[in-house]
C-alpha positions as CSV (number, residue, x, y, z in Angstrom):
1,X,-10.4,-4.7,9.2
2,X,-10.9,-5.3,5.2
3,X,-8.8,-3.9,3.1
4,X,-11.2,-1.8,1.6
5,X,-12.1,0.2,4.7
6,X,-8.5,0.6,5.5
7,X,-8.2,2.2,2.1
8,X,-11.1,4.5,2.4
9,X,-10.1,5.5,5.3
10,X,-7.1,6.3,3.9
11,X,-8.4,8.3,0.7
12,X,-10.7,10.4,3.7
13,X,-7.3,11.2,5.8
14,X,-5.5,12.1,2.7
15,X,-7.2,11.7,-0.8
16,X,-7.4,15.0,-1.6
17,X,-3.6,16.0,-1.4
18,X,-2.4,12.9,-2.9
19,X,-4.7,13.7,-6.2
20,X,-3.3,17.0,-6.1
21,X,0.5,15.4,-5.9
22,X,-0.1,12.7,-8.4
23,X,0.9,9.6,-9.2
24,X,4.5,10.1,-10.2
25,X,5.5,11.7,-6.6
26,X,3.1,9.3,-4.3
27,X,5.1,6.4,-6.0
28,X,8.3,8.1,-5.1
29,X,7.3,8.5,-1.8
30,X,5.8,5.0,-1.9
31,X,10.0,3.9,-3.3
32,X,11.1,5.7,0.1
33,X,8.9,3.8,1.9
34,X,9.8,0.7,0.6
35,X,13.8,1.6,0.9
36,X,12.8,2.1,4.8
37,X,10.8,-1.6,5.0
38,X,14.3,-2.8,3.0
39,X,16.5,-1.6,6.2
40,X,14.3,-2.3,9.1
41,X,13.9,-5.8,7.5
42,X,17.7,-6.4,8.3
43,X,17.8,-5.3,11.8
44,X,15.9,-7.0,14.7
45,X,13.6,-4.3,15.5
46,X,10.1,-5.9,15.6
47,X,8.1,-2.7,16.0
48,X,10.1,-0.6,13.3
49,X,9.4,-3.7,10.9
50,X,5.6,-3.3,11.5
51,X,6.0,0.5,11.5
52,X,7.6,0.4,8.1
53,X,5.0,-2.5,6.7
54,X,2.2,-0.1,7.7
55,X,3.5,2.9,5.9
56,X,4.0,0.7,2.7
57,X,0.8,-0.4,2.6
58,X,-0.9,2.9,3.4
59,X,1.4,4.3,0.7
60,X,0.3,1.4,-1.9
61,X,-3.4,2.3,-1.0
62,X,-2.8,5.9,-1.6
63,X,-1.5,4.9,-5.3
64,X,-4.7,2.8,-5.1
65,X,-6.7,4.9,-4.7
66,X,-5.5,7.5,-6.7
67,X,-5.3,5.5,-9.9
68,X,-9.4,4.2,-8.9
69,X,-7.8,0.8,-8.1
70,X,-10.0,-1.2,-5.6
71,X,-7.6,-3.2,-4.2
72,X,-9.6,-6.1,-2.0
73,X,-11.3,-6.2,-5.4
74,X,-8.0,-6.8,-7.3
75,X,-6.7,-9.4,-4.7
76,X,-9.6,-11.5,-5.5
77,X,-7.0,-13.0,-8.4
78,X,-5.7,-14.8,-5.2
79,X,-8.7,-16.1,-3.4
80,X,-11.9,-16.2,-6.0
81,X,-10.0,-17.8,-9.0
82,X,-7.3,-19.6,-6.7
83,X,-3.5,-19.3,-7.9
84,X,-2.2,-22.3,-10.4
85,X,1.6,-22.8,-10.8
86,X,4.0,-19.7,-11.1
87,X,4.2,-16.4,-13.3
């Protein structure tokens, strides 16, 4: 799947409650989810660890696609211009 579908399909589930909740409280509940991803990391559960990636990443697309960020469009920094040296 490309990221892009994954995040429409994400904005069809959902996209009309997180407009209505905003950015401000999706990226708190996008914080939680990333405190969760931060725990599971240190224990040796494999399918809590891919549990807690997905639910990050459907939470960044929500902020996505919220804010009318296309986000396989703004990884192209990474494989259409290539990555030089360190930020």
């Amino acid at each position: 799947m490309e990221i892009r579908a994954f995040q429409q399909i994400i904005d069809d589930k959902y996209g009309k409650r997180d407009r209505a909740r905003g950015t401000p409280a999706t990226y708190m509940w996008f914080i939680e989810e990333v405190g969760e991803l931060a725990t599971a990391l240190h224990g040796t559960d494999q399918a809590n660890k891919e549990e807690e990636f997905a639910d990050v990443f459907a939470w960044l697309c929500t902020l996505a696609n919220i804010n009318d960020v296309d986000l396989e469009k703004a990884c192209e920094k990474y494989t259409k211009r290539g990555v030089e040296g360190f930020k």
